[in-house]
Z-matrix of the N, CA and C atoms (Angstrom, degrees):
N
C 1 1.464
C 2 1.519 1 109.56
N 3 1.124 2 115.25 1 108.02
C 4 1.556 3 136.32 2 168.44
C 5 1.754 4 114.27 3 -48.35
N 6 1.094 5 129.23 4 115.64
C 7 1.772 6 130.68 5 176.18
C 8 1.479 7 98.30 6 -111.61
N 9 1.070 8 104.08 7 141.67
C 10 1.402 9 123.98 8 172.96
C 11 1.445 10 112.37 9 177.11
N 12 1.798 11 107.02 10 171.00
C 13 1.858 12 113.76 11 158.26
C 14 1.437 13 116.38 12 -66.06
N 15 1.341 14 102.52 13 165.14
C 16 1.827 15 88.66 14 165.06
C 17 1.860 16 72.92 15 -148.54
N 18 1.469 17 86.76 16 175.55
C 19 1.085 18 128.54 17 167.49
C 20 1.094 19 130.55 18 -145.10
N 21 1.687 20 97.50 19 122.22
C 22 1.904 21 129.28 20 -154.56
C 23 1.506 22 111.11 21 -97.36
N 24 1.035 23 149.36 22 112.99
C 25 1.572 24 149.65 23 170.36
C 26 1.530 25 101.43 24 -107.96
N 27 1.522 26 117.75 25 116.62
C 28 1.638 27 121.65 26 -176.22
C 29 1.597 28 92.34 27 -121.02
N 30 1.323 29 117.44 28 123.13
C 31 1.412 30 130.56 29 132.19
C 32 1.238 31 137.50 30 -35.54
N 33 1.710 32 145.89 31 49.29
C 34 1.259 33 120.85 32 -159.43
C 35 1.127 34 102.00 33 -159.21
N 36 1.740 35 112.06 34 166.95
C 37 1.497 36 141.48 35 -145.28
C 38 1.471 37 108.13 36 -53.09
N 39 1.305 38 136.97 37 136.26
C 40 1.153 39 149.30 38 -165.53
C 41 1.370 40 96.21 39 -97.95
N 42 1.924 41 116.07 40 76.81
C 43 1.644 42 122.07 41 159.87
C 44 1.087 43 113.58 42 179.05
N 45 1.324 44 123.22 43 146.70
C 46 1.218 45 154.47 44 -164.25
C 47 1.567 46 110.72 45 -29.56
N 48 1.238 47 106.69 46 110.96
C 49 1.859 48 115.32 47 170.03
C 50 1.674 49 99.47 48 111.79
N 51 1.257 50 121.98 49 -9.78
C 52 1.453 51 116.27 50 165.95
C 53 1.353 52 129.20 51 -39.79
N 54 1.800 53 102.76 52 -49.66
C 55 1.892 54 95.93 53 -167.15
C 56 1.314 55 97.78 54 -98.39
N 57 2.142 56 109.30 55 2.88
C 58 1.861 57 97.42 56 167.26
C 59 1.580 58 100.94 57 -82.96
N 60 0.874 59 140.61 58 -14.02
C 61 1.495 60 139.74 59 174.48
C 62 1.712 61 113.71 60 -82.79
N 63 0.975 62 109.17 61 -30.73
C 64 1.898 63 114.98 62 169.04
C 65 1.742 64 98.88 63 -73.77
N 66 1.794 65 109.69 64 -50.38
C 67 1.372 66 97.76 65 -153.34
C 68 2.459 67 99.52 66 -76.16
N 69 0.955 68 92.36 67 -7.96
C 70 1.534 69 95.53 68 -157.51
C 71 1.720 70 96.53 69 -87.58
N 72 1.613 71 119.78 70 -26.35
C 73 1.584 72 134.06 71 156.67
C 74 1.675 73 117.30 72 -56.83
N 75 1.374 74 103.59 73 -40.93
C 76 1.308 75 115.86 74 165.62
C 77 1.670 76 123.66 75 -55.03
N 78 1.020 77 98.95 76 -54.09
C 79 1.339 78 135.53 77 -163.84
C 80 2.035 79 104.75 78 -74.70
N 81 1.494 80 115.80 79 -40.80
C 82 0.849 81 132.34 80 171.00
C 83 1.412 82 138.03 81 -74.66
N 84 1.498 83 95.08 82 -24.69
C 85 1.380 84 122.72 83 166.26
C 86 1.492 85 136.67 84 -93.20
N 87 1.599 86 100.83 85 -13.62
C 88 1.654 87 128.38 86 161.22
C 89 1.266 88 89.23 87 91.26
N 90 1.732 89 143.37 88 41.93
C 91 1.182 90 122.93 89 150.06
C 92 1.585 91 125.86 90 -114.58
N 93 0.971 92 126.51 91 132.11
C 94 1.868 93 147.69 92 -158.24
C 95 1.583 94 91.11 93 -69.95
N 96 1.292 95 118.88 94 152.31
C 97 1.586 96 119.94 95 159.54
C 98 1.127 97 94.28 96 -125.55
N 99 1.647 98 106.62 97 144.16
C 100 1.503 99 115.79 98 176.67
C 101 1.295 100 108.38 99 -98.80
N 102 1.508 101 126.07 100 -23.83
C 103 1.147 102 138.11 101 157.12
C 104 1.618 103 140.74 102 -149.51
N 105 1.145 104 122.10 103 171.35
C 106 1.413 105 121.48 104 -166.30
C 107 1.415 106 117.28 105 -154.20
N 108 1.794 107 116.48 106 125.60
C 109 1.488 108 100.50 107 -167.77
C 110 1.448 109 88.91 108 -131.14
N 111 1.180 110 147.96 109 136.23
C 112 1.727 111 150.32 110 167.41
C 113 1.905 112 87.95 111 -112.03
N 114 1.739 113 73.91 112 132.72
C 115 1.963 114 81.13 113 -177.28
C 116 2.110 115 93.02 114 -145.63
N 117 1.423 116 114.28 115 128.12
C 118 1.443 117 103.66 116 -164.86
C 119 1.667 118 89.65 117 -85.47
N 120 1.624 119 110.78 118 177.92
C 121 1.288 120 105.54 119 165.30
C 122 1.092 121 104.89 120 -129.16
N 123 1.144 122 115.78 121 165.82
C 124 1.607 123 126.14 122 -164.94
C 125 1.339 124 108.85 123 -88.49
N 126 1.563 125 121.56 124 -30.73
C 127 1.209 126 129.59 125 -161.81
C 128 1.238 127 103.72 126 -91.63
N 129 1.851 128 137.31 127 15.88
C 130 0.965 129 131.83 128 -161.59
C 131 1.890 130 87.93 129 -126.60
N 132 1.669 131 106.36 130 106.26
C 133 1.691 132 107.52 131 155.13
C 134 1.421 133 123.70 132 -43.54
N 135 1.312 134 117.90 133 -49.58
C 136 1.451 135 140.19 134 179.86
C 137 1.648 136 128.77 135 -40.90
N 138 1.508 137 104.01 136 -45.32
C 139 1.628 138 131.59 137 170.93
C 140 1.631 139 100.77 138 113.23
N 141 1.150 140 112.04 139 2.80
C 142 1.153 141 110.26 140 173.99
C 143 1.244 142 120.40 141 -33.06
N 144 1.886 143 119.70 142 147.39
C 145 1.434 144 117.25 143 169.86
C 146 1.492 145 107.20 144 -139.69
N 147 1.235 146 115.48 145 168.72
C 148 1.440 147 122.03 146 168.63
C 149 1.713 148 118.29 147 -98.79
N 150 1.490 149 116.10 148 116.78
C 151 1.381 150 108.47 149 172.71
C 152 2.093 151 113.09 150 -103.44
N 153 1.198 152 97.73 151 109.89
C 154 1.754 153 89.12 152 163.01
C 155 0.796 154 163.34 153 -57.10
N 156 1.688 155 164.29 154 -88.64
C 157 0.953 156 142.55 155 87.88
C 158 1.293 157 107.68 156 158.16
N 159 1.942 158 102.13 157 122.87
C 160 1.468 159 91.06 158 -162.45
C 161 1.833 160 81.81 159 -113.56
N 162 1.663 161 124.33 160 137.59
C 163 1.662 162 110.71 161 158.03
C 164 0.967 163 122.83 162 -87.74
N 165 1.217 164 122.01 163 176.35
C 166 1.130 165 161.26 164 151.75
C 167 1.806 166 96.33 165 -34.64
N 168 1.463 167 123.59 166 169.27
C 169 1.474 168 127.27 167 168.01
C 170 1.467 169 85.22 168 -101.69
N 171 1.568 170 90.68 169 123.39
C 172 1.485 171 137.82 170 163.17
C 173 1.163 172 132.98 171 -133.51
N 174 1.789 173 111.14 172 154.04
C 175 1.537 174 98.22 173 170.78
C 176 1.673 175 113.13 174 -71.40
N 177 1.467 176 105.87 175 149.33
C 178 1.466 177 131.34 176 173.31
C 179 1.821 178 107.47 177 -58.97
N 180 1.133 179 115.12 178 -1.50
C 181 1.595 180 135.79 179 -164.45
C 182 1.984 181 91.49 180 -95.85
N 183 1.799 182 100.95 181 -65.66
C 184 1.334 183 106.85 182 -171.43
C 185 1.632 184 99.41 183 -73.07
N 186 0.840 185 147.87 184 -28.33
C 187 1.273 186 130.09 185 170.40
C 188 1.464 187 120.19 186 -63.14
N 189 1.306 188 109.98 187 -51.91
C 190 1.550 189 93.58 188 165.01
C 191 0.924 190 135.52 189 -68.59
N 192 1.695 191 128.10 190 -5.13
C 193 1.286 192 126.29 191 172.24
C 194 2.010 193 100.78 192 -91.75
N 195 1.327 194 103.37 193 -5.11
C 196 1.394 195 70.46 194 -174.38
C 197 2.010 196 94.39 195 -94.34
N 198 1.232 197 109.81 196 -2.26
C 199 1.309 198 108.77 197 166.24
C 200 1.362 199 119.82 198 -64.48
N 201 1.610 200 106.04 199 -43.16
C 202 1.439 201 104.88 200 -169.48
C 203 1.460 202 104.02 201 -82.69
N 204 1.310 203 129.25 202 10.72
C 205 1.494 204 117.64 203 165.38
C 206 1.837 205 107.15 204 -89.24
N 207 1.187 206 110.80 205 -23.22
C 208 1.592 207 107.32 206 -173.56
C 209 1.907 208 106.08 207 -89.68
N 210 1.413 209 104.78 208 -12.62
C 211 1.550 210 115.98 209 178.62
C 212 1.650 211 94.59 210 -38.07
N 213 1.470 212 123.84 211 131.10
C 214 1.592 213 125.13 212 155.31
C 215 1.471 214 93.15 213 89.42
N 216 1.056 215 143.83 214 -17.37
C 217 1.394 216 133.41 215 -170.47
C 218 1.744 217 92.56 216 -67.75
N 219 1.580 218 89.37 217 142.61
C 220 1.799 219 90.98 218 175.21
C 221 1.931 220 116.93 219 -97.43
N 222 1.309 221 105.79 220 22.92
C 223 1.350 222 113.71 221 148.32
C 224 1.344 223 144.22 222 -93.32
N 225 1.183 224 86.36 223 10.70
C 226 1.903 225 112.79 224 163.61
C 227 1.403 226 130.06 225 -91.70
N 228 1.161 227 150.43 226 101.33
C 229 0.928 228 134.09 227 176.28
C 230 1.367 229 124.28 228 -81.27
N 231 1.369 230 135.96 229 -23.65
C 232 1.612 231 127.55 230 138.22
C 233 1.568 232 105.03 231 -135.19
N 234 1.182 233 114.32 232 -165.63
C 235 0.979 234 132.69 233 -161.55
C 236 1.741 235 112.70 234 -59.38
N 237 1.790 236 125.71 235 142.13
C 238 1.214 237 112.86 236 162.89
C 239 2.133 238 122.75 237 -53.46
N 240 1.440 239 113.49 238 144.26
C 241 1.039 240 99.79 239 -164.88
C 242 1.654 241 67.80 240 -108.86
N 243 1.525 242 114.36 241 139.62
C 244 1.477 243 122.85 242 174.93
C 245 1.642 244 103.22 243 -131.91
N 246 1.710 245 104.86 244 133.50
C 247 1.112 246 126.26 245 176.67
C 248 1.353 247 126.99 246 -127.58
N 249 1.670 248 122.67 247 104.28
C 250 1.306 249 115.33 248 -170.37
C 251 1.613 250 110.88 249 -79.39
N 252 1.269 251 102.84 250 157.40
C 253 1.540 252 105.64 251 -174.67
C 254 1.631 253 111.20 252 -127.43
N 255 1.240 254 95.78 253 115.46
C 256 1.634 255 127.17 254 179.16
C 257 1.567 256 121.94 255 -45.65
N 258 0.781 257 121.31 256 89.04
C 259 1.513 258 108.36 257 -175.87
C 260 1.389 259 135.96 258 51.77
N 261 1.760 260 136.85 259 158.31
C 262 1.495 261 116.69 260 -162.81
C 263 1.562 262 97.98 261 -113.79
């Protein structure tokens, strides 16, 4: 089992209970966030926003499970873009 940060980029709906539904997947899956930035975009009709997310060192195990709990949720607008991060 692989430990490390990753880095999370989420696509999704601009309203209330979103980053409690990201943070409670997190949370469910036993991985820490060290940080978090929600930034809207302008270029999105929809209300779309971007949430970031850098963790905590975790296993590569709990991150995907805390992905595969938000899989199908309709506060996504596509897919998590996930980025592991290499050494400090």
């Amino acid at each position: 089992h692989r430990a490390g940060r990753s880095y999370i980029r989420f696509a999704v709906a601009d309203r209330p209970g979103v980053l409690a539904e990201i943070t409670a997947a997190m949370r469910d899956a036993g991985v820490s966030i060290e940080s978090l930035i929600q930034k809207g975009r302008a270029d999105s009709p929809e209300g779309e926003v971007l949430v970031a997310m850098v963790t905590h060192e975790a296993p590569e195990s709990a991150v995907a499970e805390a992905l595969r709990l938000l899989e199908g949720s309709p506060i996504l607008s596509a897919a998590p873009l996930v980025m592991h991060i290499l050494g400090d």
